[in-house]
C-alpha positions as CSV (number, residue, x, y, z in Angstrom):
1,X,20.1,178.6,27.8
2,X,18.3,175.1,27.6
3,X,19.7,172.2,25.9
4,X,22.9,173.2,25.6
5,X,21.4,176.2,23.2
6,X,22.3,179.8,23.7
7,X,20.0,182.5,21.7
8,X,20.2,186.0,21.2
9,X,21.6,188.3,23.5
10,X,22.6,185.4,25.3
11,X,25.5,184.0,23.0
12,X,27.9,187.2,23.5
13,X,27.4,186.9,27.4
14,X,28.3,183.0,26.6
15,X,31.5,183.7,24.8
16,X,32.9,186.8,26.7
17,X,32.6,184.6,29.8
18,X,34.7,182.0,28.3
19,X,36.9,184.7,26.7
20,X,40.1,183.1,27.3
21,X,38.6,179.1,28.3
22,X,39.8,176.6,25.7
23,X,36.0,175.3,26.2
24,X,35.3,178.4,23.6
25,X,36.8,176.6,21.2
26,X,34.1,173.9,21.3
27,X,31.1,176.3,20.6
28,X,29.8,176.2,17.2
29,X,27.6,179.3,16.1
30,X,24.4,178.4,13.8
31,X,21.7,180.4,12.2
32,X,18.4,179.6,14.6
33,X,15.7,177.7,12.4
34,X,12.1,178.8,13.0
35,X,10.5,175.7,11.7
36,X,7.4,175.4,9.6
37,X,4.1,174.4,12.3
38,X,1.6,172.1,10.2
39,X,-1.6,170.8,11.7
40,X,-1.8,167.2,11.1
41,X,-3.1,163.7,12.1
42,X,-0.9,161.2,14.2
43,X,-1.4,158.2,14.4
44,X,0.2,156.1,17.3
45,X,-0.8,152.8,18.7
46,X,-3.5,152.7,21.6
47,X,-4.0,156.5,21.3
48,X,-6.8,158.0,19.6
49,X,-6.3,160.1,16.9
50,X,-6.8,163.5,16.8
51,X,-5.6,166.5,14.9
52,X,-2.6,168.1,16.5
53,X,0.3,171.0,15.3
54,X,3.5,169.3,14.4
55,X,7.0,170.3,13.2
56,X,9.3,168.5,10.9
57,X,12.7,168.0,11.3
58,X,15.6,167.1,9.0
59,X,19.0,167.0,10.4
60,X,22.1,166.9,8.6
61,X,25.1,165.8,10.2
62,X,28.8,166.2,8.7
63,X,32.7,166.4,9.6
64,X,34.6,169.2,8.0
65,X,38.5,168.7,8.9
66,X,40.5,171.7,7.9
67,X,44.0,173.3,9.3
68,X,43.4,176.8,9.8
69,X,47.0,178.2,9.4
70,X,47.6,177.3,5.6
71,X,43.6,177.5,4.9
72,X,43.8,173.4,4.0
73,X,40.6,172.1,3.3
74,X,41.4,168.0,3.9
75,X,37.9,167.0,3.5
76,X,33.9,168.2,4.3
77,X,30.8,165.6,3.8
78,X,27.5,165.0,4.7
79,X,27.3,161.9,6.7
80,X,23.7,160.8,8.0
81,X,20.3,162.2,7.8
82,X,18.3,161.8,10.4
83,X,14.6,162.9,10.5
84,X,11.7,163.4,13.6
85,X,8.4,164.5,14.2
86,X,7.7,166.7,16.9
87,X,3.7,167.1,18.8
């Protein structure tokens, strides 16, 4: 687990220890993204360039507000886009 990320084998260990903590409640299970590795040139100031492999990022934030008991959907949007490079 780093970052706050659990993978693999590791997420049912995660959640049958917190079997009956209310902190459960708080976990939010996602597909993991293997990202596409490009080699590219950045170009920063006072560094020289050179040819490095990057990854792209685009993250999509939202708020989803539902009530679970009568399946109420009271509203779901996309609210910022964020993007990042990554060396």
């Amino acid at each position: 687990m780093a970052g706050n990320n659990t993978f693999g084998e590791a997420v049912r260990d995660e959640l049958q220890r917190l079997r009956y903590s209310a902190e459960r409640a708080s976990f939010i299970l996602m597909r993991r993204v293997h990202p596409l590795v490009y080699r590219n040139y950045p170009v920063m100031a006072d560094q020289p360039v050179e040819l490095v492999h990057m990854v792209s990022e685009l993250g999509i934030f939202g708020t989803l507000v539902a009530y679970v008991l009568f399946s109420a959907l009271y509203t779901s949007s996309a609210n910022s886009h964020p993007t990042e490079l990554k060396m």
